[in-house]
Backbone as a ProteinNet text record, in pm:
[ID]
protein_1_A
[PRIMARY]
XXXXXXXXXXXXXXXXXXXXXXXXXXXXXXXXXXXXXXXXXXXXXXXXXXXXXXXXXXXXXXXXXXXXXXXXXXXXXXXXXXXXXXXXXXXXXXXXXXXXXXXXXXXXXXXXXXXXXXXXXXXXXXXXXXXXXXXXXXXXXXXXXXXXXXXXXXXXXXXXXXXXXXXXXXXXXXXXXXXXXXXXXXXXXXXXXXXXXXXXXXXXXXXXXXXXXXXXXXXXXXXXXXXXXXXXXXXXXXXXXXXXXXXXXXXXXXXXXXXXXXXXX
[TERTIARY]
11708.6	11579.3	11529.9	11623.4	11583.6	11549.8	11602.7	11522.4	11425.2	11434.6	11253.5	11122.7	11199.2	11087.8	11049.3	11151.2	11104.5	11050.3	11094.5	11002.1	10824.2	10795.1	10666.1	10609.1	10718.8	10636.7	10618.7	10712.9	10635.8	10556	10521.6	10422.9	10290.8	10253.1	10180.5	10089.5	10242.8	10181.8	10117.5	10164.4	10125.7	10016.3	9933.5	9795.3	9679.3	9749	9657	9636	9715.6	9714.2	9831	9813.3	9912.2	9973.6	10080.4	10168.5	10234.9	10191.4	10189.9	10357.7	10426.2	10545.3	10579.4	10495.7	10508.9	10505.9	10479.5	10430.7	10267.9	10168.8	10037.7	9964.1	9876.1	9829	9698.2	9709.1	9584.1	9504.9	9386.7	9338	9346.7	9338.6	9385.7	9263.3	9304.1	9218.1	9164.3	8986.4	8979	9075.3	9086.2	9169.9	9198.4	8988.2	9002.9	9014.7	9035.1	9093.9	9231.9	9319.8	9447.3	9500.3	9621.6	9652.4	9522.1	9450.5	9322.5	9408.7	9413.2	9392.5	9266.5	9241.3	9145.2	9164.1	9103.7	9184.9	9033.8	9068.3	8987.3	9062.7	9127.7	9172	9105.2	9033.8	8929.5	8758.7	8714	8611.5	8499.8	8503.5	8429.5	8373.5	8441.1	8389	8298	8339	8256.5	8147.9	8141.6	7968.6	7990.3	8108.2	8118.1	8217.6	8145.8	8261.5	8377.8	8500.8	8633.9	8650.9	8766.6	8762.4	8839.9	8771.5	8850.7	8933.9	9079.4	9163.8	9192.8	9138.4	9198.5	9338.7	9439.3	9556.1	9518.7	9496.1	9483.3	9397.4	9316.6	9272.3	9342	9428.7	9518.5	9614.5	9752.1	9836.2	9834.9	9717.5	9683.8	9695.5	9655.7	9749.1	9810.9	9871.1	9982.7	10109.5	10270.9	10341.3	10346.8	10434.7	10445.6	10443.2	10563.1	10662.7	10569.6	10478.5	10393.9	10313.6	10251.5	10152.5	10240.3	10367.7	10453.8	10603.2	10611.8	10737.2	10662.7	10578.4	10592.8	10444.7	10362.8	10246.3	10246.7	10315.8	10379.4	10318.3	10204.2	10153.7	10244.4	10237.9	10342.3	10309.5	10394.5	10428.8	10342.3	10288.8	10228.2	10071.2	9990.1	9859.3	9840.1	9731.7	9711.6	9818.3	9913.5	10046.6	10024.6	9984.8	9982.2	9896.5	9740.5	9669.7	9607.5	9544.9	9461.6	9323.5	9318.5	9164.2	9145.2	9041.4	8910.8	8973.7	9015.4	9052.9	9178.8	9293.7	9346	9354.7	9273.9	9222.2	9167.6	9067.9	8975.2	9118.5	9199.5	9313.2	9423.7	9377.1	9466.2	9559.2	9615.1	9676.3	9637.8	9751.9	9667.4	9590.1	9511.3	9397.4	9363.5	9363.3	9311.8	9401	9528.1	9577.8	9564.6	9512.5	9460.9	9269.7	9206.4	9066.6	9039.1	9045.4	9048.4	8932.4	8887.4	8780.6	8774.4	8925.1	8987.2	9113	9209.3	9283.9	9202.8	9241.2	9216.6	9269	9212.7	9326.2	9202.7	9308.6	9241.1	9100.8	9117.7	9027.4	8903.6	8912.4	8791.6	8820.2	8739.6	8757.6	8798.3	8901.7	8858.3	8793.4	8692	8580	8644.3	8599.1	8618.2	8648	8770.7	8705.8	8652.8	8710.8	8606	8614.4	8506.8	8477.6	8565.1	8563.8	8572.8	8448.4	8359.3	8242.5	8139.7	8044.4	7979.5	7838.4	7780	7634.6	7545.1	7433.5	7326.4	7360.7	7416.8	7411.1	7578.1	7662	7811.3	7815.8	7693.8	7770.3	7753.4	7641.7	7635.7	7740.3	7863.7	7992.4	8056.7	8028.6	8149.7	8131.1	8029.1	7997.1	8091.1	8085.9	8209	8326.2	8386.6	8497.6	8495.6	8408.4	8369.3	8232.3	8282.8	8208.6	8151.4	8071.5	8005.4	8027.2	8035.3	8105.9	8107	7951.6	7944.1	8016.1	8125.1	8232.3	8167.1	8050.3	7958.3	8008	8023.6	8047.1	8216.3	8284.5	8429.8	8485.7	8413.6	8424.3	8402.9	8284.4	8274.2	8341.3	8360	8451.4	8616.8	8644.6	8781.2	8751	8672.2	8661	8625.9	8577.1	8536.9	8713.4	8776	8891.4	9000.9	8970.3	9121.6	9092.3	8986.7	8959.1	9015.8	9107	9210.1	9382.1	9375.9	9536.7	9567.4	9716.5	9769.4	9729.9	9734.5	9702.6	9823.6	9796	9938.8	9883.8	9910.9	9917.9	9835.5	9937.2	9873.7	9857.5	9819.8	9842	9721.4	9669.4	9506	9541.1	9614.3	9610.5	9652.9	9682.8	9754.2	9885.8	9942.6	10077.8	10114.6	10122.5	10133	10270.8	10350.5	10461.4	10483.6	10410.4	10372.1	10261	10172.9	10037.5	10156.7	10238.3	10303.7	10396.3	10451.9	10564.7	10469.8	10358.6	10236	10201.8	10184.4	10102.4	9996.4	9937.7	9790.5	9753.5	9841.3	9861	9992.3	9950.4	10038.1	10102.5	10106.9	10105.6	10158	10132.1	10185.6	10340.9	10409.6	10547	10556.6	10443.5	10461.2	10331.1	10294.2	10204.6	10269.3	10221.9	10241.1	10224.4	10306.1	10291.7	10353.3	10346.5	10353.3	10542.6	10483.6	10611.2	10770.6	10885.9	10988.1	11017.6	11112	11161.4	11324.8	11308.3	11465.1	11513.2	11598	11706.1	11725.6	11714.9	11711.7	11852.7	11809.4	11993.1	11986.4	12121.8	12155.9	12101.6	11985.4	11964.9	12075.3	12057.5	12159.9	12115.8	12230.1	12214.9	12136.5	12072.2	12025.2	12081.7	12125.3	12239.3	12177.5	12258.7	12166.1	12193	12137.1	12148.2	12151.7	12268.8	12296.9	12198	12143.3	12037.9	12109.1	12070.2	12113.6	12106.6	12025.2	11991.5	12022.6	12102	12192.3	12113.6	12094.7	12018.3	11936.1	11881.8	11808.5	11789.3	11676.7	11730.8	11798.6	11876.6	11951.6	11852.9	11865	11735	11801	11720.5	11756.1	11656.8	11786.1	11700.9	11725.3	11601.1	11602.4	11584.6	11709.8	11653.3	11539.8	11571.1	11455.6	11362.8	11332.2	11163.1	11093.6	11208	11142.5	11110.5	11221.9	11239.7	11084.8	11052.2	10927.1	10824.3	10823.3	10678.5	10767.4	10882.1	10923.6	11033.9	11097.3	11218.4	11357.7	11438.1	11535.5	11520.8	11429.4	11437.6	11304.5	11246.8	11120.8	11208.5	11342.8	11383.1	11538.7	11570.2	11673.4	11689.6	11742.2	11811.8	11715.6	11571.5	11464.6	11464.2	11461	11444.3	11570.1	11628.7	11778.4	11876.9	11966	12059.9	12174.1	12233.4	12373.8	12257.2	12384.4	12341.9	12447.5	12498	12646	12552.1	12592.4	12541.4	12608	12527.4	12604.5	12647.8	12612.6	12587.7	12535.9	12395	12275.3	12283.5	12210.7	12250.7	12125.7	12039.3	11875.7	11866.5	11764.9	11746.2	11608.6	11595.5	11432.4	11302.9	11342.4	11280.2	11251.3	11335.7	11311.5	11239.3	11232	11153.6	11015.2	11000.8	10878.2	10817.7	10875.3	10841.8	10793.4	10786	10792.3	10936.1	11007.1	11172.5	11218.5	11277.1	11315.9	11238.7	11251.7	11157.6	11006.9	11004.7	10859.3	10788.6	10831.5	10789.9	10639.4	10657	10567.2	10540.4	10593	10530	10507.7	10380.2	10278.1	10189.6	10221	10097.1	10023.7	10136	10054.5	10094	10278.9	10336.1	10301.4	10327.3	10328.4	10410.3	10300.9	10340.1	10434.7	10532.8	10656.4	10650.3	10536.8	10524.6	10490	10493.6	10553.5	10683.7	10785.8	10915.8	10999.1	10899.2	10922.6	10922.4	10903.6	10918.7	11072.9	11106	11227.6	11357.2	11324.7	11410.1	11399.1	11487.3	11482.9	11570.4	11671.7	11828.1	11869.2	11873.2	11924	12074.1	12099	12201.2	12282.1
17645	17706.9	17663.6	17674.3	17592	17472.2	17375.6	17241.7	17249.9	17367	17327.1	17365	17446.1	17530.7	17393.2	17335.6	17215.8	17113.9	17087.1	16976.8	17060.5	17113.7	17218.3	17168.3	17229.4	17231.5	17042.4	16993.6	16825.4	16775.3	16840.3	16757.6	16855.3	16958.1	17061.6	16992.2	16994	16914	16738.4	16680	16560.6	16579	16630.1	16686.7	16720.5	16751	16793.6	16943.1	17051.9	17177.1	17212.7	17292.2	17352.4	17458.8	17524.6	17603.8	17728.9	17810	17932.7	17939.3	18005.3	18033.7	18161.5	18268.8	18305.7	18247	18160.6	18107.9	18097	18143.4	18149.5	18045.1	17934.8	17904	17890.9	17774.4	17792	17661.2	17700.3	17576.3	17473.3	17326.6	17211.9	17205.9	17246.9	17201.7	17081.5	17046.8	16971.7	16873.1	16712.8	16646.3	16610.1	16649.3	16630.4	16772.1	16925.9	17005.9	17061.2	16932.9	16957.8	16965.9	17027.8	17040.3	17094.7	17088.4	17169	17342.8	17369.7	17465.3	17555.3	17676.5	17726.6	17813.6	17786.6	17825.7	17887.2	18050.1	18166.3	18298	18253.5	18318.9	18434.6	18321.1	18400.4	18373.6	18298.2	18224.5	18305.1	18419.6	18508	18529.1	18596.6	18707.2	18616.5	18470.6	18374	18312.4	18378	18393.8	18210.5	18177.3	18066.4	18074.4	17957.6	17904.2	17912.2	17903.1	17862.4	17737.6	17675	17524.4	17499.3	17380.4	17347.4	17266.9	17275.3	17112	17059.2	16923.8	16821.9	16766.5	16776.8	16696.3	16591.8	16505.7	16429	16296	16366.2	16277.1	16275.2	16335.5	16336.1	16235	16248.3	16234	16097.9	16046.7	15868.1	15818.9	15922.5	15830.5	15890	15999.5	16036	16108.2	16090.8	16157.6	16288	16395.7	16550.5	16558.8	16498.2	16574	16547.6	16471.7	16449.2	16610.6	16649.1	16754.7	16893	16901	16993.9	17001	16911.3	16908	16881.1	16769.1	16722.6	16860.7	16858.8	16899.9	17059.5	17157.5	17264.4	17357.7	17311.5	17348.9	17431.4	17537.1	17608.4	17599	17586.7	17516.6	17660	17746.2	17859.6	17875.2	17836.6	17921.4	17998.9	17987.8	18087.7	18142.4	18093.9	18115.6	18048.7	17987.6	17903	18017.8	18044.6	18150.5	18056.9	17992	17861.7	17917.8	17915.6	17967.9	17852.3	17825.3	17762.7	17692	17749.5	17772.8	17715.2	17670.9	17609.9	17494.3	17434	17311.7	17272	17327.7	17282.1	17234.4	17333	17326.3	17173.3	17139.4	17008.7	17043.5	17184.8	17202.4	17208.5	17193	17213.5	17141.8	17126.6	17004.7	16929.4	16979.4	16952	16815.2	16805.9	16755.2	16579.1	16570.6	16450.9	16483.2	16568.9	16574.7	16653.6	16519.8	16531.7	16409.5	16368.3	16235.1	16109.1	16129.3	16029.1	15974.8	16030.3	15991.1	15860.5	15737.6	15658.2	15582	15562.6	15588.8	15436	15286.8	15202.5	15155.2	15134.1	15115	15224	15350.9	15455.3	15586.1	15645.6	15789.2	15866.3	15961.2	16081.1	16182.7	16240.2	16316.6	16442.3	16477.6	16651.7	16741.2	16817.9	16985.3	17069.7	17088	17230.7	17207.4	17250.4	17228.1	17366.8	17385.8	17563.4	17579.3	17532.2	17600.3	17518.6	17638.1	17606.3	17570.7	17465.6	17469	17425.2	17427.4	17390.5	17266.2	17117	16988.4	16986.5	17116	17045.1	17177.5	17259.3	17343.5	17278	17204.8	17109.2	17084.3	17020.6	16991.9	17062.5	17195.3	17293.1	17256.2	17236	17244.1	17151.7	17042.6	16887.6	16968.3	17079.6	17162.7	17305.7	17339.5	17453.6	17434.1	17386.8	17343.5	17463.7	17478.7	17591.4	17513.2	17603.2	17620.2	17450.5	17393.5	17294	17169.8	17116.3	17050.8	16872.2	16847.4	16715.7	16663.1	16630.3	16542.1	16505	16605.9	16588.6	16501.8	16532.1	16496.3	16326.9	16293	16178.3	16084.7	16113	16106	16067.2	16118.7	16139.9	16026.4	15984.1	15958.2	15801	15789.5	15655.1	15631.5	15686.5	15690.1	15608.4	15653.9	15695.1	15553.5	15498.9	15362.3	15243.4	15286	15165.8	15159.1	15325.6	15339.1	15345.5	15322.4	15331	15505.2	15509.6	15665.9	15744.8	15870.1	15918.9	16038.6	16071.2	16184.2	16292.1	16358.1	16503.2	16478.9	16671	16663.8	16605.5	16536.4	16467.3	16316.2	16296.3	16198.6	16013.9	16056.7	15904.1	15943.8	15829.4	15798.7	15732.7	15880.1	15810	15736.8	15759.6	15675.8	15526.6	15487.6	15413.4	15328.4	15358.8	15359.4	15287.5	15384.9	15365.8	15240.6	15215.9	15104.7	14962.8	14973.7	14858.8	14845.1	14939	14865.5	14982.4	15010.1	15087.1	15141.4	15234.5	15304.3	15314.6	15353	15306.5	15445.5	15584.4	15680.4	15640.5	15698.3	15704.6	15799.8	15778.4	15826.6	15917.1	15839	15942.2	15936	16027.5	16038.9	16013.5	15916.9	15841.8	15993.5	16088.6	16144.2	16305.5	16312.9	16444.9	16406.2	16325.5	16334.2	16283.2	16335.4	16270.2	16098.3	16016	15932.7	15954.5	15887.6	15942.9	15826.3	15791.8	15678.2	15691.2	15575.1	15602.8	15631.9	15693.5	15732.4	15661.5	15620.2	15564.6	15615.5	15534.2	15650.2	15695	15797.3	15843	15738.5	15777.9	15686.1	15791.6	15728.7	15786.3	15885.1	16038.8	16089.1	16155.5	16189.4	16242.2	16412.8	16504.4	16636.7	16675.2	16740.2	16742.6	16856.7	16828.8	16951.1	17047	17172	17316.1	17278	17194.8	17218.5	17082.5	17118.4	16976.6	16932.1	16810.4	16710.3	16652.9	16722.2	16715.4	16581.3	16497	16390.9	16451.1	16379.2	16383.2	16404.9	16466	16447.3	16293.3	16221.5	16103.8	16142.3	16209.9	16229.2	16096.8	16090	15974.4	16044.6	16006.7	16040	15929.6	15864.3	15699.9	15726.3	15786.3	15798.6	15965.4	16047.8	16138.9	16143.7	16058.1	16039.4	15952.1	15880.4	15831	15882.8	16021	16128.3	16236.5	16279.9	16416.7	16390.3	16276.2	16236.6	16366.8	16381.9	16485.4	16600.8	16666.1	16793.6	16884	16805.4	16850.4	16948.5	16892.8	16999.5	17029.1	17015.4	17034.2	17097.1	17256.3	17351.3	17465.5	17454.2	17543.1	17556	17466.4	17427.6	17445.8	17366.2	17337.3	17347.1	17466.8	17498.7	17363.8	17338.5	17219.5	17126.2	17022.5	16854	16852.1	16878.2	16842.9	16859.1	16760.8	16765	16886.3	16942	17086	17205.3	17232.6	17305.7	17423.6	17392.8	17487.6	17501.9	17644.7	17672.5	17688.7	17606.1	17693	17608.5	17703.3	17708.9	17681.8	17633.9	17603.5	17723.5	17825.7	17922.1	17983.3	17954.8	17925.6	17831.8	17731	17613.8	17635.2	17700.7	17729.7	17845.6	17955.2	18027.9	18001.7	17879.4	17786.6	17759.4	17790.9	17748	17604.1	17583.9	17485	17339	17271.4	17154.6	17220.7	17326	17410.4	17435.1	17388.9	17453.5	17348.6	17232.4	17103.5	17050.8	17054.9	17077.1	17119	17118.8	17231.3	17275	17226.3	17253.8	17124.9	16975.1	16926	16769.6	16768.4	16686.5	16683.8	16592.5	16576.4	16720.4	16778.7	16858.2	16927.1	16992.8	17021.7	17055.5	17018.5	17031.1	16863.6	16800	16645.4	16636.7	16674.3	16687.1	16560.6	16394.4	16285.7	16199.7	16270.3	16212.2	16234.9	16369.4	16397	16375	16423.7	16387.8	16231.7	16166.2	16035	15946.5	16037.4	15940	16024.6	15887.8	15946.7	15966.3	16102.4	16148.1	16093.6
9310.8	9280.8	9142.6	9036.3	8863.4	8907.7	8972.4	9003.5	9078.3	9126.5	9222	9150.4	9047.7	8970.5	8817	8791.9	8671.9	8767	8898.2	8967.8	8986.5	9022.6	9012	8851.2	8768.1	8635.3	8623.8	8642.6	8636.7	8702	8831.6	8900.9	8849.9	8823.8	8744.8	8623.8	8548.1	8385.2	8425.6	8546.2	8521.7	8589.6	8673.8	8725.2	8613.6	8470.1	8378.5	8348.1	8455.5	8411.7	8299.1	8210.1	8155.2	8215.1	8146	8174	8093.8	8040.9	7965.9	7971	7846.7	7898.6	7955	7990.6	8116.9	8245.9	8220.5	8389.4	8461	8352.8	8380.5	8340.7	8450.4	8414.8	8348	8224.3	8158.9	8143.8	8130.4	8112.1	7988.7	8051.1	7930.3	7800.6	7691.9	7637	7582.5	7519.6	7532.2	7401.8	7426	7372	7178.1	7137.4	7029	6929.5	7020.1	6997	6979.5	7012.3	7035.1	6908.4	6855.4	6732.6	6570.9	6645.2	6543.9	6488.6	6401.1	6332.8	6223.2	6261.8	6193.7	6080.5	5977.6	5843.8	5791	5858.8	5791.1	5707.3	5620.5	5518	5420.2	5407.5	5306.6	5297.9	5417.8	5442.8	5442.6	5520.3	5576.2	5431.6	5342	5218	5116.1	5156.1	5049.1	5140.6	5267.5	5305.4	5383.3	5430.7	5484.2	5629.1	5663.4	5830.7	5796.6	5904.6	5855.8	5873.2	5786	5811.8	5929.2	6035.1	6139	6132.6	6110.9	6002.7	6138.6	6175.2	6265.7	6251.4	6280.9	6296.3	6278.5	6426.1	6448.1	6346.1	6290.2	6194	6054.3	6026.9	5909	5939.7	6051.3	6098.4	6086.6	6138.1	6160.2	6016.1	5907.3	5769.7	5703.8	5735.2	5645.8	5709.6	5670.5	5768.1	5737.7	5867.2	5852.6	5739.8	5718.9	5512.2	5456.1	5410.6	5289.8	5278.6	5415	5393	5377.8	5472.3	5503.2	5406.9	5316.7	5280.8	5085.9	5085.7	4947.6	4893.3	4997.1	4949.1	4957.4	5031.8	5046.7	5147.7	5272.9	5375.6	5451.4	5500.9	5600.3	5733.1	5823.4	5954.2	6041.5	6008.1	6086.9	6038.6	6099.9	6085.1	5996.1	5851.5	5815.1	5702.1	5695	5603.1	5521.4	5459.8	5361.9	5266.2	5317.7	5225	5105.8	5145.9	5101.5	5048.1	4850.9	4846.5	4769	4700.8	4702.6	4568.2	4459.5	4354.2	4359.9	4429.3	4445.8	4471.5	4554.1	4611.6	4455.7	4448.3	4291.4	4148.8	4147.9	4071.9	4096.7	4225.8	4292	4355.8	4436.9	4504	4635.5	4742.7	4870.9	4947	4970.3	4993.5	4915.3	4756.2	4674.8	4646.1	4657.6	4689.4	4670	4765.5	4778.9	4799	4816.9	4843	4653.3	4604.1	4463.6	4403.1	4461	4425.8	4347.7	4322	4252.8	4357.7	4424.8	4483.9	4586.7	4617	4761.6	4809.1	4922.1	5088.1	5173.2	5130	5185.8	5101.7	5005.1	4930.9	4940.1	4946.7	4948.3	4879.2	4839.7	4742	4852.5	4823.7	4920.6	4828	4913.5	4888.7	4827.9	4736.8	4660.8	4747.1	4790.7	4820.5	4764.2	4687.3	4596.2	4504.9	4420	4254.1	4176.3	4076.2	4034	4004.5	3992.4	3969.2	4099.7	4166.2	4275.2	4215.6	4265.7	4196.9	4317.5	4267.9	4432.1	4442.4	4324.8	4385.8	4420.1	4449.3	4518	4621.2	4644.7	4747.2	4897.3	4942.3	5046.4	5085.6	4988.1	5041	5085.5	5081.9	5194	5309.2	5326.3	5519.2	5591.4	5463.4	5518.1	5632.5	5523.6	5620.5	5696.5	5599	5678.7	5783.7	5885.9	5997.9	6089.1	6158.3	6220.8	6391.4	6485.1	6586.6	6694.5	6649.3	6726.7	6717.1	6851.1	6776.6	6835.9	6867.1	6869.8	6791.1	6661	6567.8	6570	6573.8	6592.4	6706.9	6828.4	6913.3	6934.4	6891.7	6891.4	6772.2	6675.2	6540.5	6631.2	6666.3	6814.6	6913	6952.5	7112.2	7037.7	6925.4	6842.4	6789	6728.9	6700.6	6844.5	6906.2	7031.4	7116.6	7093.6	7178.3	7180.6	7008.6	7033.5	7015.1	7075.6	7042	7195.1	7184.5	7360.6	7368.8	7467.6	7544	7624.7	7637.7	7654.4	7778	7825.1	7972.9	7910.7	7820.2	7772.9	7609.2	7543.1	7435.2	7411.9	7304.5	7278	7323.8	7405.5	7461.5	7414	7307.3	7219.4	7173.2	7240.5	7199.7	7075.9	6971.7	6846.8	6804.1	6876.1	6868.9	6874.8	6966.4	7004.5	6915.4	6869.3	6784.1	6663.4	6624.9	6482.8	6489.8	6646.2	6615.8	6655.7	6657.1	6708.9	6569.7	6471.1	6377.9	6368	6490	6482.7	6376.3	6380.9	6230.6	6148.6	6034.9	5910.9	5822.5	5896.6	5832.8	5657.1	5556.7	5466.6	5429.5	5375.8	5344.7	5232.5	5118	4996.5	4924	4828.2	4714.8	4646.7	4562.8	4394.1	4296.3	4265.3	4156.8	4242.5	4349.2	4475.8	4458.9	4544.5	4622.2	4564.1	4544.3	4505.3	4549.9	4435	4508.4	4544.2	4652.1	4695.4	4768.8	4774.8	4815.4	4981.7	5022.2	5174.7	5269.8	5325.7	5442.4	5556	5592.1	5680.9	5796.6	5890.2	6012.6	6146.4	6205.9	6266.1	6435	6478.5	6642.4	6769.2	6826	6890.2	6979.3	7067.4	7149.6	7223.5	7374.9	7491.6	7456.3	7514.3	7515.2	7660.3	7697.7	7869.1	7911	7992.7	8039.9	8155.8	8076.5	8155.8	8358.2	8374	8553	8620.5	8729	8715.5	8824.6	8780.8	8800.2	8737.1	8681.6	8552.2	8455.6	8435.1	8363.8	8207.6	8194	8000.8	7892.7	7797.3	7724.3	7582.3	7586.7	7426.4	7336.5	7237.9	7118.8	7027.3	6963.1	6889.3	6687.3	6594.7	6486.1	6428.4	6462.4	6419.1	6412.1	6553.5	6560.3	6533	6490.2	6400.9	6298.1	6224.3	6036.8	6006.5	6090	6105.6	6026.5	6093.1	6081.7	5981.2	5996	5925.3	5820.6	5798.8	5719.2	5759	5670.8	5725.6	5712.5	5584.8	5520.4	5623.3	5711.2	5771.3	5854.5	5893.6	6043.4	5960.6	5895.2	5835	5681.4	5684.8	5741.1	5808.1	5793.1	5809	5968.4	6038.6	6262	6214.7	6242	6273.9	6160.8	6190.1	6051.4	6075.5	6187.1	6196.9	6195	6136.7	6154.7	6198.2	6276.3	6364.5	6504.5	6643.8	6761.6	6808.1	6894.4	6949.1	6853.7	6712.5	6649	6640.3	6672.4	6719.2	6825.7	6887.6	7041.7	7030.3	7132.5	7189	7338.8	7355.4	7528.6	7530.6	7667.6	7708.2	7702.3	7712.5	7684.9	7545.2	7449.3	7339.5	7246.2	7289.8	7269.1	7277	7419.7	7504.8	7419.1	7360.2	7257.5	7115.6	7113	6977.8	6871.1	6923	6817.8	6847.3	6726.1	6707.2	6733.1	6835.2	6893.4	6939.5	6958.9	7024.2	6869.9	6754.5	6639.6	6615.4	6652.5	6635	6798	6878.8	7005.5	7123.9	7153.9	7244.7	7084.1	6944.9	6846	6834.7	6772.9	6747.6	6822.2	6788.7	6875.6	7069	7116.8	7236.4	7316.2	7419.7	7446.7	7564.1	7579.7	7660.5	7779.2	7815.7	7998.8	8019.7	7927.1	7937.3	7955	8076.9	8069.9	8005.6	8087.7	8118.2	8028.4	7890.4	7749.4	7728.8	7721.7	7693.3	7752.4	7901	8003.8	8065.7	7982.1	7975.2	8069	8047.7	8056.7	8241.7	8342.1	8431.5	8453.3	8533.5	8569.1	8666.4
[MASK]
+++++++++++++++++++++++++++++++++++++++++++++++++++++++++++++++++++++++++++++++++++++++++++++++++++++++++++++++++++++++++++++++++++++++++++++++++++++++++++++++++++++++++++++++++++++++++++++++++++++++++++++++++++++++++++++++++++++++++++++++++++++++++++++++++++++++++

């Protein structure tokens, strides 16, 4: 009956419906919404939109750790507690949306000033966007025309994208980020799946250290770096732990069985 019920969920997810982890389905959203987060903290009281932060358009040049590890973003919605005054200070967004930092020979544009005046308040709107997502959309759909494409999720296989060349994420900020001496990468190893028959899952460290280096999932996701250490289950995942922490948010998402379940039995 467990194999008839993950064959369902694969032929399901590869149709284009999602899959609630109750079991309810929901509808797919659209592709250049995927991994979007809305960051209304404090938006409302300063008489503005919340900002809609695209993944997807970050991701294409910079890796996880830079925003999540060097720059100090928290992995949950809204946790971070991001005001205006910070950004302006160079933290945060500010970060790099400092008007001096650039990315490919170009400025990136200011977020916030500390002081608001009629010739820099125009620039909020840049992020604090109002509901109509036309511009994003096509911004996305102009984007995605020349990366390989992927089933679900917003639909590009950034893995793929990254070992082509497509894109070039960045690794570090000149002045952010530590330098640190590189580690030996680990070998790739299967993870035996609970339902027998089940393909194997191959985890690859290669192609995570890629996007997250070690400290992204290590001791915060995952307390062992020993295989078989940590104990979690598919339903856990599906709850957001551990591997569910980055996808079904922003990574490729887990009703893609056929990413993971790789290795036949």
């Amino acid at each position: 009956m467990k194999k008839l019920i993950l064959l369902v969920l694969i032929s399901v997810a590869g149709a284009g419906v999602c899959v609630a982890a109750g079991g309810v389905k929901k509808k797919r959203m659209p592709p250049y919404d995927y991994g979007k987060v809305v960051i209304a903290n404090f938006s409302a009281k300063a008489g503005l939109s919340p900002v809609r932060f695209d993944h997807w358009s970050h991701r294409s040049r910079y890796s996880c750790r830079v925003c999540h590890i060097d720059i100090g973003f928290a992995m949950q919605a809204g946790a971070t507690q991001i005001k205006a005054s910070d950004n302006a200070n160079g933290y945060y967004c500010g970060t790099c949306h400092n008007g001096r930092l650039t990315y490919e020979g170009k400025k990136v544009f200011t977020a916030c000033e500390r002081t608001v005046t009629d010739e820099n308040r125009g620039r909020c709107a840049v992020c604090h966007r109002e509901g109509d997502a036309t511009d994003r959309a096509e911004a996305f759909y102009s984007f995605v025309e020349k990366m390989p494409r992927e089933r679900l999720g917003n639909g590009i296989n950034w893995e793929q994208a990254e070992a082509e060349g497509l894109i070039k994420p960045l690794t570090r900020i000149e002045g952010i980020s530590p330098r640190a001496s590189s580690l030996p990468v680990q070998k790739d190893f299967a993870l035996t799946a609970k339902v027998a028959g089940m393909p194997e899952i191959v985890f690859s460290h290669k192609k995570h250290t890629v996007w997250n280096g070690c400290e992204f999932c290590h001791p915060e996701i995952f307390v062992g770096v020993k295989k078989g250490m940590t104990k979690y289950s598919m339903v856990e995942i599906f709850e957001g732990k551990y591997c569910g922490v980055c996808h079904d948010k922003v990574a490729f998402p887990q009703s893609d069985c056929q990413r993971c379940h790789t290795k036949p039995v």
